[in-house]
C-alpha positions as CSV (number, residue, x, y, z in Angstrom):
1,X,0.0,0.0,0.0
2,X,2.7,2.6,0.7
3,X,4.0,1.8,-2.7
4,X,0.8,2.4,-4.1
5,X,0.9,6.0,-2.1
6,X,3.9,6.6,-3.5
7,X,3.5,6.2,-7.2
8,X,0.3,7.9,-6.9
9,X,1.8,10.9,-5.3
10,X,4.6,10.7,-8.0
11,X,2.1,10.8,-10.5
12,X,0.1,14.0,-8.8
13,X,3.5,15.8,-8.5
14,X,4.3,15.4,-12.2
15,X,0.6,16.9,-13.3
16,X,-0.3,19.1,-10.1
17,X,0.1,22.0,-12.3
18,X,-2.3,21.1,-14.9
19,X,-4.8,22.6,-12.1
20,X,-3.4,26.1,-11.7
21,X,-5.7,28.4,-13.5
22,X,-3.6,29.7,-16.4
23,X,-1.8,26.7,-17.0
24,X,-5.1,24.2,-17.5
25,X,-7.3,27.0,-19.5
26,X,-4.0,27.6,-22.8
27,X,-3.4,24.2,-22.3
28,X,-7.3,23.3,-22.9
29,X,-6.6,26.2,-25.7
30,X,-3.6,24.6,-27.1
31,X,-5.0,21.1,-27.5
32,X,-8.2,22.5,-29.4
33,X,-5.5,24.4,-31.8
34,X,-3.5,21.8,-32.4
35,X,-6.9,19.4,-32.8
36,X,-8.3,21.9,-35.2
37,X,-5.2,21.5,-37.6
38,X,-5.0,17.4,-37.2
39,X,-8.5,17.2,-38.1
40,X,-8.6,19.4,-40.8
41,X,-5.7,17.0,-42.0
42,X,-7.7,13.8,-41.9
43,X,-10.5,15.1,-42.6
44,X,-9.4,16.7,-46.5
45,X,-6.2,14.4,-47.5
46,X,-7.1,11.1,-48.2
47,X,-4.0,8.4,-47.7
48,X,-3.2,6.5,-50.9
49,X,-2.6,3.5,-48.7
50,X,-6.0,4.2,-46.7
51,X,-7.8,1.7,-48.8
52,X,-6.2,-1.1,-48.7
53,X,-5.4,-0.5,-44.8
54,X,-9.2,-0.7,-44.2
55,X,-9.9,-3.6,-46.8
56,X,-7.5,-5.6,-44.7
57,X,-9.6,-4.5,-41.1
58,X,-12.6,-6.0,-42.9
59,X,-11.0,-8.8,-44.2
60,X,-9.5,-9.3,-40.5
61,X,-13.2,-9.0,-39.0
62,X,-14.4,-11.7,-41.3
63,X,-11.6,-14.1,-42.2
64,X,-8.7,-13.6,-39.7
65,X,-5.4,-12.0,-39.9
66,X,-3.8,-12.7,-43.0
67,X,-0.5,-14.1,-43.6
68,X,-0.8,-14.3,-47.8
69,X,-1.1,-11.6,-50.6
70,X,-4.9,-10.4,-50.7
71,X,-6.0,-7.7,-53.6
72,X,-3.2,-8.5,-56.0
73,X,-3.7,-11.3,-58.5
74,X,0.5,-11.0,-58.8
75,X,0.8,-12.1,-55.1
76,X,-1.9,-14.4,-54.5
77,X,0.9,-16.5,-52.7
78,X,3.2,-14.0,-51.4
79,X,4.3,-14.1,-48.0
80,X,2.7,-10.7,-46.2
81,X,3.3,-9.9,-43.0
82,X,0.7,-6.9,-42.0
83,X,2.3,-5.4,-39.3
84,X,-0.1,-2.8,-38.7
85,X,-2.7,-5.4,-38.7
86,X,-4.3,-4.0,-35.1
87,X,-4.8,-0.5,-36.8
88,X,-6.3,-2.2,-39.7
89,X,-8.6,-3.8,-37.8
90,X,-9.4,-0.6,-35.7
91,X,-10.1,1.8,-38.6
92,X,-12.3,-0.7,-40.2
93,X,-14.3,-0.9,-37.1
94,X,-13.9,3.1,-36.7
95,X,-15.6,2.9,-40.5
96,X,-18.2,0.8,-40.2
97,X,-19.7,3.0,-37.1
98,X,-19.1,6.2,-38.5
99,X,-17.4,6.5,-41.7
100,X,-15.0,8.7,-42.9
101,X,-15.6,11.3,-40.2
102,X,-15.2,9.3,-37.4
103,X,-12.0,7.8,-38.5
104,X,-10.4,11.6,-38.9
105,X,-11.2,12.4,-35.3
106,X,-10.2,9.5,-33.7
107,X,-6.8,9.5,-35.4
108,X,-7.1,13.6,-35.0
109,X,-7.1,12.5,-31.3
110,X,-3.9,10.0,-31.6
111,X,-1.9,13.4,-33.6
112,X,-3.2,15.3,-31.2
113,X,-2.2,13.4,-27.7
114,X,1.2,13.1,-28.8
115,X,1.8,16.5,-29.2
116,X,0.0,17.5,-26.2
117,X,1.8,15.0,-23.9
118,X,4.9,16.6,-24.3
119,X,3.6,19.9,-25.1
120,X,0.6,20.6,-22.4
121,X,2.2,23.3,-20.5
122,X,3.6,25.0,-23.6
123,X,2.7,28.4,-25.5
124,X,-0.2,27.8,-27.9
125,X,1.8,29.7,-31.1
126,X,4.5,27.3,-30.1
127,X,2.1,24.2,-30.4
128,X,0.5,25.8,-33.7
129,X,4.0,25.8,-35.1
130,X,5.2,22.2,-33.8
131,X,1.5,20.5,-35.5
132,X,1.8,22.5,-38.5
133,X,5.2,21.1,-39.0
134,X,3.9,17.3,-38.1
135,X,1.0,17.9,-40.4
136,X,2.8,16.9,-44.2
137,X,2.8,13.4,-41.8
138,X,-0.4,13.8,-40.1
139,X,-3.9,12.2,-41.2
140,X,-5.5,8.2,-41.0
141,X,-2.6,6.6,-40.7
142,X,-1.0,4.1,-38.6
143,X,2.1,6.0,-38.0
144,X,-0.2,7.8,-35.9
145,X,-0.1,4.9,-33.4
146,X,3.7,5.0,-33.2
147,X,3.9,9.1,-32.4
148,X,1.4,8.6,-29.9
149,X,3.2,6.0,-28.2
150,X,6.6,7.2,-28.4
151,X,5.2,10.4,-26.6
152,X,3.8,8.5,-23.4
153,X,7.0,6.3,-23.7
154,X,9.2,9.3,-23.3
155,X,6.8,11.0,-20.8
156,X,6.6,8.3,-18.2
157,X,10.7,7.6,-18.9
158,X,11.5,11.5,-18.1
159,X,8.9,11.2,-15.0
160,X,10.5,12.0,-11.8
161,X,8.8,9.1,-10.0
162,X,10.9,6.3,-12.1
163,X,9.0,3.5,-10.9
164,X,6.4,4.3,-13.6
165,X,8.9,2.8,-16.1
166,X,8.1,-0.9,-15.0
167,X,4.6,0.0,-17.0
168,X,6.6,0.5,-20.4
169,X,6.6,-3.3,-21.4
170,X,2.4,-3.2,-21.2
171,X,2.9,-0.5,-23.8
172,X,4.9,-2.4,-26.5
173,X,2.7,-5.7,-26.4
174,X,-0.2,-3.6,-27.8
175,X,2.2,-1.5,-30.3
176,X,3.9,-4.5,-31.8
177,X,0.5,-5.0,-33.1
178,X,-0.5,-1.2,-34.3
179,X,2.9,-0.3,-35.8
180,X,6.4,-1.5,-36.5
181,X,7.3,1.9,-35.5
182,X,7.9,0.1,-32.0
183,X,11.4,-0.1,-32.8
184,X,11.9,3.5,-32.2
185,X,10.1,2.8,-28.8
186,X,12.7,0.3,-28.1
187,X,15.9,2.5,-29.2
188,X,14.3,5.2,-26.9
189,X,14.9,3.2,-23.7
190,X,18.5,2.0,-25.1
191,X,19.1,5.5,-25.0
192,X,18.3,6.6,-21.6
193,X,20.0,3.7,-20.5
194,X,22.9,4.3,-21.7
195,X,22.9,7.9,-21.2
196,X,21.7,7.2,-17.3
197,X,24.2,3.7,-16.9
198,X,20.6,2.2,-15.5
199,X,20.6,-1.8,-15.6
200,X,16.6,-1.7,-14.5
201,X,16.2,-0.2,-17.6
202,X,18.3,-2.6,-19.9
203,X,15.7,-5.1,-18.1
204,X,12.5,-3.1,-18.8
205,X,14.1,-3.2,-22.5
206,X,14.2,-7.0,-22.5
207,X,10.8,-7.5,-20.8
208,X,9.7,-5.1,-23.5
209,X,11.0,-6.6,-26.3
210,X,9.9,-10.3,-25.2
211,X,6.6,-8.8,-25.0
212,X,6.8,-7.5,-28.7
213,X,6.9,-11.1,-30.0
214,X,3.2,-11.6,-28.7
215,X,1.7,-11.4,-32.2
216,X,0.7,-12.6,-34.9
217,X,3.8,-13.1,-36.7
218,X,6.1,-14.4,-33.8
219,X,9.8,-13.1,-34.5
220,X,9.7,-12.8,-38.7
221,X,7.8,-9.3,-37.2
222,X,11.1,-8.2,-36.8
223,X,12.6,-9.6,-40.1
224,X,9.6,-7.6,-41.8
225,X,10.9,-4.6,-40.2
226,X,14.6,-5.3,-40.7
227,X,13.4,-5.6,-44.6
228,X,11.3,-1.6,-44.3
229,X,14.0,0.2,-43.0
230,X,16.6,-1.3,-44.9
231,X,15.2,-1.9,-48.6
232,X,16.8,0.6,-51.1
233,X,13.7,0.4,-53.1
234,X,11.9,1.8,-50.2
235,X,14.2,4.9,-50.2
236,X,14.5,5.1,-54.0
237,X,11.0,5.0,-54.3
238,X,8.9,6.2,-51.2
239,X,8.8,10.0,-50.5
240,X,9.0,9.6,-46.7
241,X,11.7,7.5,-46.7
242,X,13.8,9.7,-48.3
243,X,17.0,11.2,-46.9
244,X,18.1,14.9,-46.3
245,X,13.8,16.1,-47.7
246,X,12.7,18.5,-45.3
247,X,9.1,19.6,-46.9
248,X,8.1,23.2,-46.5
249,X,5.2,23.6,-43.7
250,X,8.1,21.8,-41.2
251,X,11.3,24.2,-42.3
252,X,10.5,26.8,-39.5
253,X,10.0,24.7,-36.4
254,X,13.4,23.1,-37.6
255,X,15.0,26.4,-38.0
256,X,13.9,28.0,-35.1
257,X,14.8,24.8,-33.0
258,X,18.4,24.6,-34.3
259,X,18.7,28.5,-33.5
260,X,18.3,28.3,-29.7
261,X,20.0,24.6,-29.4
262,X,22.8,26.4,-30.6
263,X,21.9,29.9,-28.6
264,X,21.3,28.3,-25.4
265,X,22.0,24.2,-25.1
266,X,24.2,23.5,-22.3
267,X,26.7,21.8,-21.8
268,X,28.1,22.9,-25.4
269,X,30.5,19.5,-25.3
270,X,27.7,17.1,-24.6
271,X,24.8,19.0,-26.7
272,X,25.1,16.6,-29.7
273,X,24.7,13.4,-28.0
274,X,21.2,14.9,-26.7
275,X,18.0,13.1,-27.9
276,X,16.9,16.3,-30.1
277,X,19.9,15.9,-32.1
278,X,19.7,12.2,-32.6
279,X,16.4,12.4,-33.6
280,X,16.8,15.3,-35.8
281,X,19.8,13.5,-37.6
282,X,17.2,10.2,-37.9
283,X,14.4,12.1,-39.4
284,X,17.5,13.6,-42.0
285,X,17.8,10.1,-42.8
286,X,14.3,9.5,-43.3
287,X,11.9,12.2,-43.3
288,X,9.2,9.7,-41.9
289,X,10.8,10.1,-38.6
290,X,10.0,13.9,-38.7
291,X,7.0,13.5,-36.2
292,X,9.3,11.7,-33.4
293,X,11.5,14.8,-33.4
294,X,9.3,17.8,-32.9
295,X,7.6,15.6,-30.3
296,X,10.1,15.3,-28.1
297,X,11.3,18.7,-28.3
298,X,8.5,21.0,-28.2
299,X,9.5,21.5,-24.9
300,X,13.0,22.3,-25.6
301,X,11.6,24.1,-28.6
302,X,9.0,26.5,-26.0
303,X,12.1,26.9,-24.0
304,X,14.5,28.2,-26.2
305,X,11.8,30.9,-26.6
306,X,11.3,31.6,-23.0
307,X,15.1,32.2,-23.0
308,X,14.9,35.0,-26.0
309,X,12.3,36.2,-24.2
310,X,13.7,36.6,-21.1
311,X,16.7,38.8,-23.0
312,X,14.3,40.9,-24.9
313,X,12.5,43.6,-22.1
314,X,9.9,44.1,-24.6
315,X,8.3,41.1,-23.8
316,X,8.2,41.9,-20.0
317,X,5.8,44.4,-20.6
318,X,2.2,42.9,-18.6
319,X,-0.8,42.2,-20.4
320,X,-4.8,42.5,-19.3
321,X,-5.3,38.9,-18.2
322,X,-9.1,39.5,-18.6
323,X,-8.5,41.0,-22.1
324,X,-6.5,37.2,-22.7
325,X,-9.4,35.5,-21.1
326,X,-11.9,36.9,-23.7
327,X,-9.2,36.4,-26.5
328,X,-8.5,32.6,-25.7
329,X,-12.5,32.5,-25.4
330,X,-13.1,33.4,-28.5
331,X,-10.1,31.9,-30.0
332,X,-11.6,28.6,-28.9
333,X,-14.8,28.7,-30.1
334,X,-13.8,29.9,-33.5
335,X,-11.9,26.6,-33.5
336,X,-14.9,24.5,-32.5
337,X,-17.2,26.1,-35.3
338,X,-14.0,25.7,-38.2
339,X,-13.8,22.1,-37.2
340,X,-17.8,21.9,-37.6
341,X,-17.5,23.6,-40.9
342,X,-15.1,21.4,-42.1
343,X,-16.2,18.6,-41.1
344,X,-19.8,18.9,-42.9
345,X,-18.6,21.0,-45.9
346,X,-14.5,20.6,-47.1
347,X,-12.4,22.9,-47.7
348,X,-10.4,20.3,-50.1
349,X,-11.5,17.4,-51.8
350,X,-9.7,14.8,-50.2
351,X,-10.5,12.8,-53.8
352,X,-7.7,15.5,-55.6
353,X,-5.3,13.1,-57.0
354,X,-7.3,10.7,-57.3
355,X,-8.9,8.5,-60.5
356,X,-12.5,9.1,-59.3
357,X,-13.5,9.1,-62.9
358,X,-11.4,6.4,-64.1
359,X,-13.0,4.1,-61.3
360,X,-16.8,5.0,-62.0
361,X,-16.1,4.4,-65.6
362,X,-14.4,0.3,-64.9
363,X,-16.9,-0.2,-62.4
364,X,-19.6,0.5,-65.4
365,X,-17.4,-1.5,-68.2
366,X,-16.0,-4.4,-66.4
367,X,-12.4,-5.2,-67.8
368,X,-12.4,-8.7,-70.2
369,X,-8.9,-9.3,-68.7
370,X,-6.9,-8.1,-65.6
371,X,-6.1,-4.5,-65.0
372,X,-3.1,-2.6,-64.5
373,X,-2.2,0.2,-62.3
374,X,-0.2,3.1,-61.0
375,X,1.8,2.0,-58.1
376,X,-0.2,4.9,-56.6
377,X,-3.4,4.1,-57.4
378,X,-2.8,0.3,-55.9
379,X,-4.8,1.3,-52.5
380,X,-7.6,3.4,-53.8
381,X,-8.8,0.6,-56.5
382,X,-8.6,-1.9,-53.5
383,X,-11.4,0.2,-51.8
384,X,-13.5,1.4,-55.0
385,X,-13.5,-1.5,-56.6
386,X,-14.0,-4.5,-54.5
387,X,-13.5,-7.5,-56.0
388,X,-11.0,-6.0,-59.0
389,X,-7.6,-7.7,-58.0
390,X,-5.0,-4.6,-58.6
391,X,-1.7,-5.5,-60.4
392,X,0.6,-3.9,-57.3
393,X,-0.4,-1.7,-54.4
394,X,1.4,-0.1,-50.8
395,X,1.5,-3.2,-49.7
396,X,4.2,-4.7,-52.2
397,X,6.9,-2.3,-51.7
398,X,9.0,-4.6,-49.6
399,X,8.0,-7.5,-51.9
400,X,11.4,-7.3,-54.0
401,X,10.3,-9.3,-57.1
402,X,7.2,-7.3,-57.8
403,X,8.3,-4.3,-57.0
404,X,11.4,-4.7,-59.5
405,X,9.1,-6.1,-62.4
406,X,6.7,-3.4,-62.2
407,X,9.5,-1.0,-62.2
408,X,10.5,-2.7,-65.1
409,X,8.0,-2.0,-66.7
410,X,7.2,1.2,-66.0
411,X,10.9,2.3,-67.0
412,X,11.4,0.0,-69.9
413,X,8.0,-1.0,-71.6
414,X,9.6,-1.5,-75.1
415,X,11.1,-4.5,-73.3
416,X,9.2,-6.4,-70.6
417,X,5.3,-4.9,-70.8
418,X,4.6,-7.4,-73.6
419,X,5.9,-10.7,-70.9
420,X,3.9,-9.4,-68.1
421,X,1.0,-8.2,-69.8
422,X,0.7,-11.9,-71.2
423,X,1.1,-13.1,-68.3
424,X,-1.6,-12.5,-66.5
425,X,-3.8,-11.6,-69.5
426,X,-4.0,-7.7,-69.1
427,X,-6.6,-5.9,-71.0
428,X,-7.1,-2.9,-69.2
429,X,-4.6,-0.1,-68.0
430,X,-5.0,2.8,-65.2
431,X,-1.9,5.2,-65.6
432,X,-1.2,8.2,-63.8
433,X,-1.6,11.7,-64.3
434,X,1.5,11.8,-66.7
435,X,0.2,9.0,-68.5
436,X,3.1,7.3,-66.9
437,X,5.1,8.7,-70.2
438,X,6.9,5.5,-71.3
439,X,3.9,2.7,-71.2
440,X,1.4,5.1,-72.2
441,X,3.0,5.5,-75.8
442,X,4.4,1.8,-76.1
443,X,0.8,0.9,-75.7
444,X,-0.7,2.9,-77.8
445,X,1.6,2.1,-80.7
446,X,0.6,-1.8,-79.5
447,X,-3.2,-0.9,-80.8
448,X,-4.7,0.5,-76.9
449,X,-7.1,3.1,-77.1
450,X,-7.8,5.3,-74.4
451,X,-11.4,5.4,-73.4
452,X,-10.7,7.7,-70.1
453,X,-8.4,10.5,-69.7
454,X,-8.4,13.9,-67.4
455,X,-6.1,15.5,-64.9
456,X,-6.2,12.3,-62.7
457,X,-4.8,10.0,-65.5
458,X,-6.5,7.6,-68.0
459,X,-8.0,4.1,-68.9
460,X,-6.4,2.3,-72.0
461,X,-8.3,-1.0,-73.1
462,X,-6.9,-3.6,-75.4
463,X,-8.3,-3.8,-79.0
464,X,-9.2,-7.1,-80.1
């Protein structure tokens, strides 16, 4: 029982200030900002691997997890490891209860809680800044389950009362299953044990780590993992795997951030083995791992700017609290009605991109043979058209063999279009807005016509 007392009164000292007055009313503030921009996020940009994520929950809720190639009539027997299996399953149920709309602000709530676990006590600009800068990463997606979990991980390792850390291997059984992204979980505690010489923590790392092999998918989990992070298509091919790509809406939290780390970090000789480094220099590697930096350093981020502050006496000067009170007010519910606006009438299509004419066209004039698609396209035709195997979708990326072919083809149609199109009988083709250059002229010179074509991309059919 005294234990008890104690973690509890651990826990109380770590969040006894969410109750002072001004602290709990811009953090309430903050967390509705921050909400407002992840939902507007989900709610108008649609994934391209959204629809084959939630054609894999309903194929868990009716015929188990699988453990073979489903969609692609090139991968019938392919070897698939879904490790994100547990979101899958989630979002399809999130989908069947409330549709699109209720998927957005659940996962709104996952972007959300990770900022705000590290970021509660900070200055609402500072948190506008920080989401805006998560947001090119932000929307339905499982990643979302990683960020969120790497922020509690981090919280309850930085809490003062330590014993909280025995709760970390609970975390990773259910994060194994949401998200590989638990690796970065794992390397989170090597660090601090390193950096803090704690053996209890190597053993919370081993506890954790046996606990990740509850699923599905036993240890080749990690060997699909081991495959993602190191596959050079991945990195040749995938946006957000690429190194040294730091996209616009993220530059200014990165710049600021690297100003006072460099103004004010102490102790200038150990600076660059701090987390905010290593993480920066990880998401330089791969962008992906953006989110997991700005994270854990919005804090350090909302410090460096109390620091400027406190050499600047302009901002000294006191302000009207009541004046404030009535700005955050207002602020607040402006927020509340923009997320109701958006919510009922878009801002965006979150189709843009997208072959929504391409699709109502084949689900009128069902293809004689198999259809080809963009790479791009794989997930959207997986939810559209149900029941239309694609050629290759997000899935495949890791799968080396298709992957390679369809590049093949893509890059070289003169030579191998004509082996795989025979292949699998072929009759009907969805290219990309380009036209996909290359294939779309070698097939029209090979007697295709194109039935379908606008700003999305086109349909070519095979003339008999």
């Amino acid at each position: 029982m005294k234990n008890i007392d104690q973690t509890l009164n651990g826990l109380w000292s770590d969040y006894k200030d969410l109750y002072n007055t001004h602290r709990f009313i811009f953090a309430l503030i903050g967390g509705t900002v921050v909400y407002a921009v992840f939902f507007f996020i989900s709610w108008t940009r649609l994934d391209p691997d959204f629809g084959w994520h939630l054609a894999t929950g309903n194929h868990i809720l009716t015929s188990g997890i699988p453990r073979k190639g489903i969609f692609s009539y090139t991968a019938v027997n392919h070897s698939w490891i879904d490790h994100e299996w547990g979101n899958d399953l989630i979002l399809a149920i999130l989908y069947n209860i409330g549709g699109y709309l209720l998927s957005a602000a659940f996962f709104a709530i996952l972007w959300t809680s990770a900022l705000m676990i590290m970021g509660w006590r900070r200055r609402v600009w500072v948190l506008f800044i920080a989401a805006l800068a998560i947001t090119p990463y932000a929307g339905i997606r499982p990643v979302a389950w990683s960020v969120f979990l790497f922020a509690v991980v981090l919280r309850i390792i930085q809490s003062k009362n330590k014993k909280w850390r025995w709760i970390l291997p609970l975390i990773f059984l259910p994060w194994a299953n949401l998200h590989a992204g638990f690796i970065a979980g794992l390397a989170l505690i090597i660090y601090f044990a390193v950096i803090e010489m704690d053996l209890k923590l190597l053993a919370i790392l081993l506890l954790s780590g046996a606990l990740t092999l509850i699923n599905p998918y036993g240890t080749s989990l990690y060997l699909e993992v081991a495959r993602t992070i190191f596959d050079p298509v991945i990195h040749n091919q995938i946006i957000e795997w690429s190194s040294f790509l730091v996209v616009d809406p993220s530059k200014p939290y990165i710049a600021l951030w690297i100003i006072g780390f460099i103004l004010f970090e102490k102790p200038r000789w150990r600076r660059f083995i701090g987390l905010g480094p290593l993480l920066l220099i990880t998401a330089l590697i791969a962008t992906r791992n953006l989110p997991f930096f700005i994270v854990a350093t919005v804090g350090n981020f909302d410090q460096y700017v109390t620091d400027i502050f406190k050499r600047v006496s302009f901002f000294k000067l006191k302000t009207l609290n009541k004046f404030m009170y009535l700005i955050s007010i207002t602020l607040s519910i402006s927020v509340l009605v923009f997320v109701i606006v958006v919510a009922f009438f878009p801002l965006q299509n979150r189709f843009t991109g997208y072959p929504v004419k391409e699709v109502a066209y084949l689900k009128q004039h069902s293809c004689n043979g198999n259809l080809f698609n963009d790479y791009n396209y794989g997930g959207f035709l997986i939810w559209k058209l149900p029941g239309v195997p694609d050629y290759i979708d997000g899935r495949m990326v890791t799968w080396i063999d298709h992957m390679n072919t369809y590049l093949k083809v893509m890059n070289d149609p003169q030579k191998y279009y004509y082996g795989q199109f025979s292949k699998y009988d072929i009759r009907c083709a969805l290219l990309s807005q380009k036209m996909d250059y290359k294939l779309y002229r070698e097939l029209l010179q090979h007697n295709w016509k194109v039935v379908v074509r606008d700003q999305q991309g086109g349909v070519l059919l095979k003339q008999t």
